[in-house]
Structures are given as C-alpha cells and as structure tokens.
C-alpha positions as CSV (number, residue, x, y, z in Angstrom):
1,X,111.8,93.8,106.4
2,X,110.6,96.8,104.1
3,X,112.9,98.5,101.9
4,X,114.0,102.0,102.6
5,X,111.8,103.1,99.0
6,X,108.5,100.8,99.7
7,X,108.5,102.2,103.5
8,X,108.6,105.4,102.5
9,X,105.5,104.6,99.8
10,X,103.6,103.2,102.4
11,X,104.0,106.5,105.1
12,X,103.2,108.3,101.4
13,X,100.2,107.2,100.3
14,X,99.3,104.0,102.0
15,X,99.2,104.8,105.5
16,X,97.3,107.8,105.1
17,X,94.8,106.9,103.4
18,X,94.0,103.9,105.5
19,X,93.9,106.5,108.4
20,X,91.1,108.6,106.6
21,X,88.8,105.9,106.3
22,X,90.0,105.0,110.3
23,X,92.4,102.3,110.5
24,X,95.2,103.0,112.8
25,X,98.5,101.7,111.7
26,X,100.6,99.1,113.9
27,X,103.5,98.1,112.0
28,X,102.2,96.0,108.6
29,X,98.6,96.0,110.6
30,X,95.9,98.5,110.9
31,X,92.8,98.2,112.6
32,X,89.8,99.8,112.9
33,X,87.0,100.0,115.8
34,X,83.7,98.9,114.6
35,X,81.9,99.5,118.1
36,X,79.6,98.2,119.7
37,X,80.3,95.0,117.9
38,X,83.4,94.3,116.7
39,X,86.9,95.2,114.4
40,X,88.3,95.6,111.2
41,X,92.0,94.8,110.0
42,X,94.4,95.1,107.3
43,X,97.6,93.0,107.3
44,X,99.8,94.1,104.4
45,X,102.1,91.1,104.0
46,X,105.3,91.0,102.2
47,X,106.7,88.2,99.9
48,X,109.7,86.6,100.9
49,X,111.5,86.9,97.7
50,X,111.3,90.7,98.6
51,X,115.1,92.2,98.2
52,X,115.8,89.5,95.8
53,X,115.0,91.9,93.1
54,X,111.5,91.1,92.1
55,X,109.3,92.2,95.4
56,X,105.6,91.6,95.9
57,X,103.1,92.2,99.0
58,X,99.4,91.0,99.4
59,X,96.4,91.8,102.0
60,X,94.6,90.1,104.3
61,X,91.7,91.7,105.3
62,X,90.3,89.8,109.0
63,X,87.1,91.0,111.3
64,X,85.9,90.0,114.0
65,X,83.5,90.3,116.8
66,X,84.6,91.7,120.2
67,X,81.8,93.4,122.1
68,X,82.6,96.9,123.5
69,X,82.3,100.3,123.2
70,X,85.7,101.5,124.0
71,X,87.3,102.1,120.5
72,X,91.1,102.2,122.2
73,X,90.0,98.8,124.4
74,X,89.0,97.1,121.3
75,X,92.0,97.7,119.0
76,X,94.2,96.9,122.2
77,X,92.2,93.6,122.0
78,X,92.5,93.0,118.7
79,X,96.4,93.8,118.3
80,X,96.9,91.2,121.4
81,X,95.0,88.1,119.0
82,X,97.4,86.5,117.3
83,X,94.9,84.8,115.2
84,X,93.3,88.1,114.3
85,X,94.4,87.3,111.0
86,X,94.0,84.1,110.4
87,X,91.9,83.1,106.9
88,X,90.0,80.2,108.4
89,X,86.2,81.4,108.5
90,X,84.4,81.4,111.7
91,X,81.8,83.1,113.4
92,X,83.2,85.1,115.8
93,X,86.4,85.9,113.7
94,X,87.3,85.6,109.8
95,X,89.9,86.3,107.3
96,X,90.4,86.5,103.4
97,X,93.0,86.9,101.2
98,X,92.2,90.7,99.6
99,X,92.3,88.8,96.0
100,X,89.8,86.4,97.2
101,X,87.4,89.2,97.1
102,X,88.3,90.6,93.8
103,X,87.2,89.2,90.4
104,X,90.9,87.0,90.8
105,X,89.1,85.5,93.2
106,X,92.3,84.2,94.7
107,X,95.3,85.6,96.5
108,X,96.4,87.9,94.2
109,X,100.2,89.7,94.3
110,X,100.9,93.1,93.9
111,X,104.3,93.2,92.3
112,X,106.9,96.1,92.5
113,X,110.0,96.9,91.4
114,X,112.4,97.3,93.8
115,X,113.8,100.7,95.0
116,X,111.8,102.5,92.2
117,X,109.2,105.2,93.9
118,X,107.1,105.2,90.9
119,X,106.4,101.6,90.5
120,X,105.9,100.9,94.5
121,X,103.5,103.8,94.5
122,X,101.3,102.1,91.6
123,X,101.6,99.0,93.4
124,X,99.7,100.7,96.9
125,X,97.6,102.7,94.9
126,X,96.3,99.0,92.4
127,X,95.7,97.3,96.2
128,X,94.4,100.7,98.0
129,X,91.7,100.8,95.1
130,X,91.1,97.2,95.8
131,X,90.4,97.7,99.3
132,X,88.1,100.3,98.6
133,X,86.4,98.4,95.7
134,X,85.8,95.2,97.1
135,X,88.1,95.1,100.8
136,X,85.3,97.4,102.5
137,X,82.3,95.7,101.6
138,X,83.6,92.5,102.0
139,X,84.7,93.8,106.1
140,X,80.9,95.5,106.3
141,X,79.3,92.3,105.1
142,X,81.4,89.3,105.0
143,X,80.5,88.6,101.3
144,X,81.8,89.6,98.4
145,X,79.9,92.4,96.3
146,X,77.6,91.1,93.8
147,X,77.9,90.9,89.9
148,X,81.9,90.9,90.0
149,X,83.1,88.3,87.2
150,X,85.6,85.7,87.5
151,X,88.5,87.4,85.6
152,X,91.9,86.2,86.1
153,X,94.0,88.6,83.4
154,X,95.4,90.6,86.5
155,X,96.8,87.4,88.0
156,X,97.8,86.2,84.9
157,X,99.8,89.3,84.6
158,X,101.2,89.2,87.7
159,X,102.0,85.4,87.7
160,X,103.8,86.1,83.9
161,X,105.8,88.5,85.5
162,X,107.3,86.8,88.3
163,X,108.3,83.7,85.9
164,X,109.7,86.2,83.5
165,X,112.1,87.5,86.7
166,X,112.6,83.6,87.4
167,X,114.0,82.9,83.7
168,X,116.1,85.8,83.7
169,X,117.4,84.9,86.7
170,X,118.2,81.1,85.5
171,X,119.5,82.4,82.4
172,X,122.2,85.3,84.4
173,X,122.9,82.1,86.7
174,X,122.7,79.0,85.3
175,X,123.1,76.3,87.5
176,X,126.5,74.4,88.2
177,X,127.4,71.6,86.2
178,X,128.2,68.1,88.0
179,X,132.2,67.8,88.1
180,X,132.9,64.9,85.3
C-alpha cells in the first residue's frame, strides 16, 4: 500500500498529467482507448521494501489489441484482463518494463525517500519524463525509439543507492551472534 506522502504525489502531479495525455486512472493502472484498434496501459508498481525506509516504484507499460469503437467498452475490457500487464510479447497483447525502453535498457527503479514531498515528487516527475521520452513511442509503435545508447549510469545510481541503504541498515542492526 502507498504512503500517505507518495499518494498524495501521485493525485499531484502523476495522475494528472497522465489524464492530459488520456489515461484514466484505476487504482496503480491507467488506461487509455486507442479505438478502433486497441489500448494503452500504465501500471505503476511499487517495491516491496516500500515502508521499510528506502521505497522505490517502476512501470509497466502493456497494449494490446481489442477491436471496438466504444472508448468506455474498451477500458472496461481491458481493466477485466488480468494479463493486461503481463511482459511476455505477443501479438495481440505485450508488455515492457518502462526501463526496458530507456537507454537502461532494463527495469529500472525509481527510488524515493520516504515521507519527503520533494524527493517523491522528483521521483514521478524522472519516470513521467520517461514515459513521455520513450513510454509513448514505445505504446504507438511497439519499438523502442531509434539512436538511444546503452547507458546504464542511472541504474548504476539507483542500484548504488539501494546497497548504500542495505549497509546502513546491516551496520544499525548487525546480525545476532550464535549463543556460545
């Protein structure tokens, strides 16, 4: 479940932004009618060491193809798949890990601090500009965009500072010792 802080970043600035390029939210999903030939989602997907004090949330961005021309019809469709979001490519229906589409190349982590406004905001804002950069193409046509390197600094980054949480963790408590 969401903390109180990264909820309210996500009705902020997440949420709405999402809505003005037309995804409507459903929970940690939003979709988006493509008609006459298909949908567009966004699962934003929370780590489960979140409330442990180092918090962290990725994307999946998923499309598929479900003829119609009822916008309403085909969300309704989509939010009944339960594979909507599945990242096994497929013809009728595929999935990617946001960071898969990036110059990571990978599933990438967007790490916060928890219950500071500030820090969750830059963490929606660093994946919001993903989306746009590289999410929206990859949803129009199911590649990613041309000329994008293979960088993995971010990740590093990222990676660097969950370990970094991890040791200080060890180090404030250390492991029982076996009774002698």
């Amino acid at each position: 479940m969401a903390s109180k802080p990264f909820e309210a970043g996500v009705r902020k600035i997440f949420a709405p932004r999402l809505a003005e390029l037309g995804f409507a939210r459903h929970g940690v999903r939003y979709f988006r009618p493509c008609p006459p030939w298909g949908v567009q989602g966004l699962l934003l997907q929370q780590d489960k060491w979140n409330g442990t004090g180092f918090c962290r949330f990725s994307i999946i961005a998923a499309r598929s193809l479900m003829p119609g021309s009822d916008p309403a019809r085909l969300i309704a469709r989509a939010k009944a798949d339960e594979h909507f979001f599945d990242t096994v490519p497929g013809l009728i229906r595929g999935g990617v890990w946001l960071g898969e589409v990036t110059e990571v190349r990978r599933d990438f982590q967007y790490n916060y601090p928890p219950d500071d406004a500030a820090g969750i905001e830059a963490a929606l804002r660093e994946a919001l500009a993903d989306i746009e950069r590289y999410g929206l193409f990859w949803l129009r046509w199911g590649f990613r965009r041309r000329g994008v390197r293979h960088d993995t600094a971010r990740r590093d980054a990222s990676e660097a500072q969950q370990q970094a949480y991890f040791d200080e963790m060890r180090a404030r408590y250390p492991e029982p010792s076996e009774p002698a």
